[in-house]
GUDOKE-959133 format. One record per residue: residue number from 1; x, y, z of N, C-alpha, C, O in turn. Coordinates in nm, 4 decimals. Layout:
N
{n NUM | n.xx X | n.yy Y | n.zz Z | ca.xx X | ca.yy Y | ca.zz Z | c.xx X | c.yy Y | c.zz Z | o.xx X | o.yy Y | o.zz Z}
...
This chain:
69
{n 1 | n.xx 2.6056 | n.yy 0.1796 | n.zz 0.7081 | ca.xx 2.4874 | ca.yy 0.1336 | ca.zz 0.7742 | c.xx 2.3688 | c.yy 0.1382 | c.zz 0.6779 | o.xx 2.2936 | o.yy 0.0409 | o.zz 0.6820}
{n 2 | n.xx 2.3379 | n.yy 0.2462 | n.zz 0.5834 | ca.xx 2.2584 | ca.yy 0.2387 | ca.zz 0.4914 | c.xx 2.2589 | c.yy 0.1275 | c.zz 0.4304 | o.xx 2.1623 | o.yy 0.0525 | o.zz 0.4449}
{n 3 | n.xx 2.3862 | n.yy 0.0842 | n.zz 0.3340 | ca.xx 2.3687 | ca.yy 0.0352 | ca.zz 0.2253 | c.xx 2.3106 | c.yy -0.1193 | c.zz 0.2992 | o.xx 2.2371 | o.yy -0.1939 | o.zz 0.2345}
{n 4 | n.xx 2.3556 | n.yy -0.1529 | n.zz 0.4429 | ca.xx 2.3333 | ca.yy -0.2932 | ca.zz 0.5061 | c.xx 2.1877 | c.yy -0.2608 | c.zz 0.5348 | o.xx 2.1242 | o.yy -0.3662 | o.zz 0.5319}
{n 5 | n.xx 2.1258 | n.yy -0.1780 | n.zz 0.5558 | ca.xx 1.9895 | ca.yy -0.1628 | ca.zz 0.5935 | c.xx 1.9138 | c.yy -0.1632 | c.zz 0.4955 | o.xx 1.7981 | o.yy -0.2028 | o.zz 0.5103}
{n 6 | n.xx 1.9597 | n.yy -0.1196 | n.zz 0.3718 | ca.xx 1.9367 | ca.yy -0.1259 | ca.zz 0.1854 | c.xx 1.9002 | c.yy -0.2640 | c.zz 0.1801 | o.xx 1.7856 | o.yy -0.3076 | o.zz 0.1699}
{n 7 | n.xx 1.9855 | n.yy -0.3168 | n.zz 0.1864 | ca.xx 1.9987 | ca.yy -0.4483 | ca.zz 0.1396 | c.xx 1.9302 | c.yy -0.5956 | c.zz 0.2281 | o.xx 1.8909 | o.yy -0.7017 | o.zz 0.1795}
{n 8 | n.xx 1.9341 | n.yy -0.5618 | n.zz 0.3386 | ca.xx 1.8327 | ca.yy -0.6260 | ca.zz 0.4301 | c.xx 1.6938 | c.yy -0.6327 | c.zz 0.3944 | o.xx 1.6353 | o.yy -0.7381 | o.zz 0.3696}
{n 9 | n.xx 1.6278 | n.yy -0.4865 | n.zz 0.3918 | ca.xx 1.5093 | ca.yy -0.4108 | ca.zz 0.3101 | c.xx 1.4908 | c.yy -0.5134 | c.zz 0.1963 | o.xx 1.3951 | o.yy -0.5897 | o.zz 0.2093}
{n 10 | n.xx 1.5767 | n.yy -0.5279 | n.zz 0.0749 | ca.xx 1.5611 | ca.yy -0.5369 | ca.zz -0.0381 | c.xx 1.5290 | c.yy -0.7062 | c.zz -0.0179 | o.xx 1.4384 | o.yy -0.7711 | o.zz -0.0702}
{n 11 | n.xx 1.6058 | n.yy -0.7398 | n.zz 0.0499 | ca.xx 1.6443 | ca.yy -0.9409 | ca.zz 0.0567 | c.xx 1.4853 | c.yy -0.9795 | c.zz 0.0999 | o.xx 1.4237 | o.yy -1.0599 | o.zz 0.0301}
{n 12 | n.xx 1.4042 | n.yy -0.9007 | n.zz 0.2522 | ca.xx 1.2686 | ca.yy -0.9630 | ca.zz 0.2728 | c.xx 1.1739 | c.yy -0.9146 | c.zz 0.2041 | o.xx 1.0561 | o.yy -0.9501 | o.zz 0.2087}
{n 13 | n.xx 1.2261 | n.yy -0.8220 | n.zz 0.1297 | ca.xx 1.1171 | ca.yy -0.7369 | ca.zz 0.0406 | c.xx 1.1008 | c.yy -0.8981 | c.zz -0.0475 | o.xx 0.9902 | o.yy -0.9451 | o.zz -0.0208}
{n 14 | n.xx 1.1565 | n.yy -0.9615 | n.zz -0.1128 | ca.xx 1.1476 | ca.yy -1.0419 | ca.zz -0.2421 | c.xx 1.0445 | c.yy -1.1582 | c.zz -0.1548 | o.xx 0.9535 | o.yy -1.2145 | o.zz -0.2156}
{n 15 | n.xx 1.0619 | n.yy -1.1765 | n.zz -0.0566 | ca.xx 0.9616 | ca.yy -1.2990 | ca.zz 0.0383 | c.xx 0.8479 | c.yy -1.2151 | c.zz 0.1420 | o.xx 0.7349 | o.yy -1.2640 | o.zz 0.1417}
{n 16 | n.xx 0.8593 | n.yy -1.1512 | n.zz 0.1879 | ca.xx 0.7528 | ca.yy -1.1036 | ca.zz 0.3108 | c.xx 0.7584 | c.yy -0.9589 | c.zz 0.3056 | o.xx 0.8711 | o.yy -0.9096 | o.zz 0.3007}
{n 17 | n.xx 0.6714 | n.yy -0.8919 | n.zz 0.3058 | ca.xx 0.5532 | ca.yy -0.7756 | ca.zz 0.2866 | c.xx 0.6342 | c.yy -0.6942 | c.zz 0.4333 | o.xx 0.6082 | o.yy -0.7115 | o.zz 0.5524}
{n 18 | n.xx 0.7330 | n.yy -0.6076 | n.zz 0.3729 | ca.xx 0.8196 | ca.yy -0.4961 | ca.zz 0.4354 | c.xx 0.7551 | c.yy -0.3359 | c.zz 0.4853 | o.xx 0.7317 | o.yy -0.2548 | o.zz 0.3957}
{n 19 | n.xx 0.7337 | n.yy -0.3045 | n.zz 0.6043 | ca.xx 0.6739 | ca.yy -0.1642 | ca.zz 0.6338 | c.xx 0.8213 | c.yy -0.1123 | c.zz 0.6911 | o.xx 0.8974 | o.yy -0.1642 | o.zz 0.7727}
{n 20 | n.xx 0.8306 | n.yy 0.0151 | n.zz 0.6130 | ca.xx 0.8943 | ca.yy 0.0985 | ca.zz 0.7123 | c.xx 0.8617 | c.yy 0.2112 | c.zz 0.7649 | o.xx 0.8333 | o.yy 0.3145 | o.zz 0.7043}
{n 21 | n.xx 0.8653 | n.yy 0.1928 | n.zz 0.8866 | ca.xx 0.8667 | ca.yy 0.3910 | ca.zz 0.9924 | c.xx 0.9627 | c.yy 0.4442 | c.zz 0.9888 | o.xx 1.0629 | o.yy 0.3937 | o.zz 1.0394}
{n 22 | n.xx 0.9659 | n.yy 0.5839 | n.zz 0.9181 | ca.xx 1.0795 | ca.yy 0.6748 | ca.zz 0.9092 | c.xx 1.0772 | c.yy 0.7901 | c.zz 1.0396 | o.xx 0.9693 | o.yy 0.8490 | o.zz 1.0320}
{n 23 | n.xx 1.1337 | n.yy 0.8264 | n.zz 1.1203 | ca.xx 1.1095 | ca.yy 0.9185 | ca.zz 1.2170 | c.xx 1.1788 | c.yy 1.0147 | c.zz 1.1627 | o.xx 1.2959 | o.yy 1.0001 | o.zz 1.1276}
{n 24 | n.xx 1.0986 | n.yy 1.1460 | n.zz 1.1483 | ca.xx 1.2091 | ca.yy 1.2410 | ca.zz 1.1288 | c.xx 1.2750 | c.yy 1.3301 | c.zz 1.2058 | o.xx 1.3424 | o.yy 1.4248 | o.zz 1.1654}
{n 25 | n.xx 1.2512 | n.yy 1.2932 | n.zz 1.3350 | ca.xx 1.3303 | ca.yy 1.3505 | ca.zz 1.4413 | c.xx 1.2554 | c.yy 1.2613 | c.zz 1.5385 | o.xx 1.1395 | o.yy 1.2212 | o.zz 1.5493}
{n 26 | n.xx 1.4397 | n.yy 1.2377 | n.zz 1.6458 | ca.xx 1.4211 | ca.yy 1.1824 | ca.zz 1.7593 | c.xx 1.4091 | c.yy 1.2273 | c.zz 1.8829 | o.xx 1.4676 | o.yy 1.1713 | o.zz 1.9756}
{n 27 | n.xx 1.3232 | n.yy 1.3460 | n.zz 1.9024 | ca.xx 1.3125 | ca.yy 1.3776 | ca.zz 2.0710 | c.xx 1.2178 | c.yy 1.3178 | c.zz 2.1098 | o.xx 1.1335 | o.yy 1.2447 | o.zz 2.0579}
{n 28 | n.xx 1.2493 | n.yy 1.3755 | n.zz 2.2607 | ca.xx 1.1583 | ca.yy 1.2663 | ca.zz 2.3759 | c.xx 0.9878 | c.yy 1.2174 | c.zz 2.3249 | o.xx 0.9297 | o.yy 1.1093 | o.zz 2.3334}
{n 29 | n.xx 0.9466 | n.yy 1.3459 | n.zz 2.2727 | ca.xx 0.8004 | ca.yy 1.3275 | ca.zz 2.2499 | c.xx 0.7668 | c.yy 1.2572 | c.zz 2.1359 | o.xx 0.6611 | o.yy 1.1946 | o.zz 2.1445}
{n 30 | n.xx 0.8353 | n.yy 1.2489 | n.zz 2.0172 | ca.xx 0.8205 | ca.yy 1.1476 | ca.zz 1.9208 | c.xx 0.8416 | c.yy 1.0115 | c.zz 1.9591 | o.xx 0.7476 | o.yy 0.9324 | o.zz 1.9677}
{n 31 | n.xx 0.9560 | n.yy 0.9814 | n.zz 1.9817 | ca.xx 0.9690 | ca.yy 0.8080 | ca.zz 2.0789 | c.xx 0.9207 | c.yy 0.7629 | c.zz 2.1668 | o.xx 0.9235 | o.yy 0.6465 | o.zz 2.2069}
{n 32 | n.xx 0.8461 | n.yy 0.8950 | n.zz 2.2256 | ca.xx 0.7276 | ca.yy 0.8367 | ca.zz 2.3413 | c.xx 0.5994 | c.yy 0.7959 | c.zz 2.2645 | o.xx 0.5220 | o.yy 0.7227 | o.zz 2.3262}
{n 33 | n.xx 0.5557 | n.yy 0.8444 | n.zz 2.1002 | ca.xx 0.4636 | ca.yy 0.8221 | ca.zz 2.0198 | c.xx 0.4563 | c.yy 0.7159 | c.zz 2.0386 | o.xx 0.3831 | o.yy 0.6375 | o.zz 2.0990}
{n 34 | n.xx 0.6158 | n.yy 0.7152 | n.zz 1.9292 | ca.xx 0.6010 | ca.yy 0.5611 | ca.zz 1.8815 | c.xx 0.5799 | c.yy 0.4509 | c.zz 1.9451 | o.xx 0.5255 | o.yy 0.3473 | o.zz 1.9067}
{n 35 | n.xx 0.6513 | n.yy 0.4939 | n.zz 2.0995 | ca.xx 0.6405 | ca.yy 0.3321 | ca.zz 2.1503 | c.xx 0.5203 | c.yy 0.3319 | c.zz 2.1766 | o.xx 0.4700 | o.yy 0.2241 | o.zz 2.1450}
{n 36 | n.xx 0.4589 | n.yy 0.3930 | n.zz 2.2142 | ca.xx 0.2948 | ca.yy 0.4183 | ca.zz 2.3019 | c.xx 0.2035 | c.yy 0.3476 | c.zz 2.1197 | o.xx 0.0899 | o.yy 0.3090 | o.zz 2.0923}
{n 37 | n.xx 0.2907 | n.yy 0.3587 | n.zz 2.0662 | ca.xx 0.2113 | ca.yy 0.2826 | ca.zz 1.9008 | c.xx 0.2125 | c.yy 0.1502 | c.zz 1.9082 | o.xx 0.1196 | o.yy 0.0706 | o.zz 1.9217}
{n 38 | n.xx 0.3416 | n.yy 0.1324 | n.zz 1.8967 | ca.xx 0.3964 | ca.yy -0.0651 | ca.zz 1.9468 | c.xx 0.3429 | c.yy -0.1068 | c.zz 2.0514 | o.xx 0.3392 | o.yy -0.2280 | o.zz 2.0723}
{n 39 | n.xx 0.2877 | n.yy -0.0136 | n.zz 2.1441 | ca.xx 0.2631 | ca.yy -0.0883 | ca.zz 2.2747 | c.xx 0.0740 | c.yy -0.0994 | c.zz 2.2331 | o.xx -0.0007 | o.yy -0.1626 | o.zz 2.3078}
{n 40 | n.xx 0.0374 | n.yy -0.0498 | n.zz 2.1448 | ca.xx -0.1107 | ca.yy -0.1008 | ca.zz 2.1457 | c.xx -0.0889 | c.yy -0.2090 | c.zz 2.0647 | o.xx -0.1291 | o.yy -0.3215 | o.zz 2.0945}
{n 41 | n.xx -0.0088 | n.yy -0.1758 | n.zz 1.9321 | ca.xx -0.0479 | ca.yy -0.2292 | ca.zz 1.8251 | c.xx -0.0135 | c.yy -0.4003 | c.zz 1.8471 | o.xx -0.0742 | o.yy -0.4846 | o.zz 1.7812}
{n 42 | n.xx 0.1030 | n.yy -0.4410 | n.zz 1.9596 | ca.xx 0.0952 | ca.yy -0.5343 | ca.zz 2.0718 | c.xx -0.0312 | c.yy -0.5993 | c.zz 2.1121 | o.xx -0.0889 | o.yy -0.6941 | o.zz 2.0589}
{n 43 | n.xx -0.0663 | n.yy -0.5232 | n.zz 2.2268 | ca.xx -0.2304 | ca.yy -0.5740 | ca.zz 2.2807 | c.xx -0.3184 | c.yy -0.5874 | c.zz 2.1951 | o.xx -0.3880 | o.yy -0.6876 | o.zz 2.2114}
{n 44 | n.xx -0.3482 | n.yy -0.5093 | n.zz 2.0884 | ca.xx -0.4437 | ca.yy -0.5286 | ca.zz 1.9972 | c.xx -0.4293 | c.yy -0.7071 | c.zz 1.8778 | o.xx -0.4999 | o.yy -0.7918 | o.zz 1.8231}
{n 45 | n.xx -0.2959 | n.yy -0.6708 | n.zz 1.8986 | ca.xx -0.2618 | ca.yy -0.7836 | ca.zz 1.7497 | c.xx -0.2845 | c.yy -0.9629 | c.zz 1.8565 | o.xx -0.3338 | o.yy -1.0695 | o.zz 1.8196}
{n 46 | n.xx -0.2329 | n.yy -0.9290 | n.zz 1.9690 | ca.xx -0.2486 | ca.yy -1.0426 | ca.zz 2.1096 | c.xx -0.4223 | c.yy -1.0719 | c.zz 2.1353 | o.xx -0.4642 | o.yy -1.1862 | o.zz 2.1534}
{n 47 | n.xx -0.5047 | n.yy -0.9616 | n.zz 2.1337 | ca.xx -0.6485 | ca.yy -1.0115 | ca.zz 2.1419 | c.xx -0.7002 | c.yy -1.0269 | c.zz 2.0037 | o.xx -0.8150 | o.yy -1.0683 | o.zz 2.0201}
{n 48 | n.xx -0.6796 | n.yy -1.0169 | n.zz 1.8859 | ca.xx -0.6908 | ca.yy -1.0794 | ca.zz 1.7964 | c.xx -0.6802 | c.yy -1.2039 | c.zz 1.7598 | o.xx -0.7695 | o.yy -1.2778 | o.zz 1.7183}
{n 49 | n.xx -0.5595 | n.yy -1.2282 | n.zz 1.7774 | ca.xx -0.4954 | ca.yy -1.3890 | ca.zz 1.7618 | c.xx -0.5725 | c.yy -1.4124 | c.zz 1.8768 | o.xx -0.6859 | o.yy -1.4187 | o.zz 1.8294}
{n 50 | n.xx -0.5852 | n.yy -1.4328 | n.zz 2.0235 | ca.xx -0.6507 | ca.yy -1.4889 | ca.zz 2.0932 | c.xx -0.8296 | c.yy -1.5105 | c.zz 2.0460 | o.xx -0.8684 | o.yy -1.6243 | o.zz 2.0195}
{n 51 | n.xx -0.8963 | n.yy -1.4295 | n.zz 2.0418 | ca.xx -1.0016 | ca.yy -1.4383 | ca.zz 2.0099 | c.xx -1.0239 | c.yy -1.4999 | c.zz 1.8303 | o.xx -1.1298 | o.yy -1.5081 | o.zz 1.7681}
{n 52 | n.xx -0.8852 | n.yy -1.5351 | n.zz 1.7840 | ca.xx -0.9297 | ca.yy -1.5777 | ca.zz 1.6536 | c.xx -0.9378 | c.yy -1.7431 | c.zz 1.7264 | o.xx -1.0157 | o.yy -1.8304 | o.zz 1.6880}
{n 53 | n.xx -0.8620 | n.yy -1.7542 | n.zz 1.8109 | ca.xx -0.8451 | ca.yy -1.8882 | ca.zz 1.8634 | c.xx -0.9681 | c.yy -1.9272 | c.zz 1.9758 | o.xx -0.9809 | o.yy -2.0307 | o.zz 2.0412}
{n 54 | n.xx -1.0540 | n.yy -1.8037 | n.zz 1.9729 | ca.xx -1.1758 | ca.yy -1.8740 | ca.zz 2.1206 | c.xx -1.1469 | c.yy -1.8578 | c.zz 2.2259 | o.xx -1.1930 | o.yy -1.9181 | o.zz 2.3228}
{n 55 | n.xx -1.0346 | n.yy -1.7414 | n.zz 2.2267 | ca.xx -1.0124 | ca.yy -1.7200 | ca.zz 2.4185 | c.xx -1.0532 | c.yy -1.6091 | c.zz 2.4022 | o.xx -0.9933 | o.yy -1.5564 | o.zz 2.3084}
{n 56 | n.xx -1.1409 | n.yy -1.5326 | n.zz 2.4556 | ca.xx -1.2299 | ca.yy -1.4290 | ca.zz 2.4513 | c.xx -1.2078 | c.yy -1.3798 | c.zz 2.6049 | o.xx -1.2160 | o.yy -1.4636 | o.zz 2.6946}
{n 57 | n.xx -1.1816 | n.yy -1.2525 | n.zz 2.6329 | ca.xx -1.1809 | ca.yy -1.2150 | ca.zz 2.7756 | c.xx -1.2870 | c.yy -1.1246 | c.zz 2.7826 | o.xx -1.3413 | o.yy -1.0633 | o.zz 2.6907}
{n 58 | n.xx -1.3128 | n.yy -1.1234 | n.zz 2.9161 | ca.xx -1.4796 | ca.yy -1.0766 | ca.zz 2.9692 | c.xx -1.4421 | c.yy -0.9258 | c.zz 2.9337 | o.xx -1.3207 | o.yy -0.9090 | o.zz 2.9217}
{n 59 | n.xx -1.5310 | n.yy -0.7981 | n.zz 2.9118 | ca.xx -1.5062 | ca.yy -0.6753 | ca.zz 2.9435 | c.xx -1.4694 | c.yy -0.6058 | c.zz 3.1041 | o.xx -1.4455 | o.yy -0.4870 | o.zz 3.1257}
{n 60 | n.xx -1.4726 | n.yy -0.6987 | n.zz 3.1884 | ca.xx -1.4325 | ca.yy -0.6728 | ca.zz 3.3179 | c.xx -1.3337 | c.yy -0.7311 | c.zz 3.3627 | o.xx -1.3230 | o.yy -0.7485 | o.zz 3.4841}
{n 61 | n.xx -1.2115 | n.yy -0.7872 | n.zz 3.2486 | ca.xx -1.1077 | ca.yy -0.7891 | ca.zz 3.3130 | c.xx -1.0092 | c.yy -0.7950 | c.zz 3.1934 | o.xx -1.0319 | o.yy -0.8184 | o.zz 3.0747}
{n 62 | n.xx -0.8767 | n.yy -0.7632 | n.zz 3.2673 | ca.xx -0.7912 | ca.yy -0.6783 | ca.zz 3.1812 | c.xx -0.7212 | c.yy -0.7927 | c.zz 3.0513 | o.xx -0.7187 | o.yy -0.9145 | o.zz 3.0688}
{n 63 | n.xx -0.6795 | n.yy -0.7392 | n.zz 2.9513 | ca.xx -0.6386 | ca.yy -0.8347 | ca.zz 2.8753 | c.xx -0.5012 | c.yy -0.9296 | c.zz 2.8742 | o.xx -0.4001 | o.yy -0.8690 | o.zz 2.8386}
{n 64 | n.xx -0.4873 | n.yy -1.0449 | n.zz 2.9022 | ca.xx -0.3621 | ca.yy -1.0810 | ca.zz 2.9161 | c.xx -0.2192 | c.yy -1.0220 | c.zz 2.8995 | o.xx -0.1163 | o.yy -1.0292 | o.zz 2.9667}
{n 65 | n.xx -0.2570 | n.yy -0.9546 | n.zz 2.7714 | ca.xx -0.1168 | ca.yy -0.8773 | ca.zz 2.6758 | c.xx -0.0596 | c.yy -0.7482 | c.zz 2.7799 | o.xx 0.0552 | o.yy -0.7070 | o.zz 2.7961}
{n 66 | n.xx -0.2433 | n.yy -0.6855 | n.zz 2.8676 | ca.xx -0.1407 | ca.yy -0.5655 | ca.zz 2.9342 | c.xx -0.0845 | c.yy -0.6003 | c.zz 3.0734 | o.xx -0.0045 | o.yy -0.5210 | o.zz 3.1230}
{n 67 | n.xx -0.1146 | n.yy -0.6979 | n.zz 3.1326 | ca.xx -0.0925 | ca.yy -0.7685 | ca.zz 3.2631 | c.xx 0.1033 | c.yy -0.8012 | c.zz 3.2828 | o.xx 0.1783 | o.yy -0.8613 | o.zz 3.2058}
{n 68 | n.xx 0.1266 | n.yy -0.7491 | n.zz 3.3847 | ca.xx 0.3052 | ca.yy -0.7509 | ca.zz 3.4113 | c.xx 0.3129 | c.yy -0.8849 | c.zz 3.4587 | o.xx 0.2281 | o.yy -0.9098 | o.zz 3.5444}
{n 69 | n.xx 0.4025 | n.yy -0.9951 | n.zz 3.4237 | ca.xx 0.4334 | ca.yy -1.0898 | ca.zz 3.4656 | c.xx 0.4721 | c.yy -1.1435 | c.zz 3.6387 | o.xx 0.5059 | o.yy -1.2598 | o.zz 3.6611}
């Protein structure tokens, strides 16, 4: 599994700008971090692109990205 995760790594490394998160342990309270990380870094990156595009939402109402379908 390494060496395929090596080598994946290495292949988008040569075209597109690679981050990795290393966890060094998986209990409940670390994976509750992280996702609670992805889940802004989500909404945040969604009102960006929107407001780079001119859809601007009021401060009195919620942002598309956190709204349940």
């Amino acid at each position: 599994m390494k060496a395929v995760l090596d080598g994946v790594i290495s292949a988008y490394s040569s075209q597109y700008l690679v981050s990795q998160i290393v966890l060094k342990n998986l209990d409940t309270d670390t994976v509750a971090q992280f996702l609670e990380l992805k889940h802004f870094e989500t909404l945040y990156t969604g009102n960006i692109f929107r407001r780079k595009h001119g859809n601007i939402t009021t401060n009195d109402a919620a942002m598309p990205e956190a709204l349940a379908d």
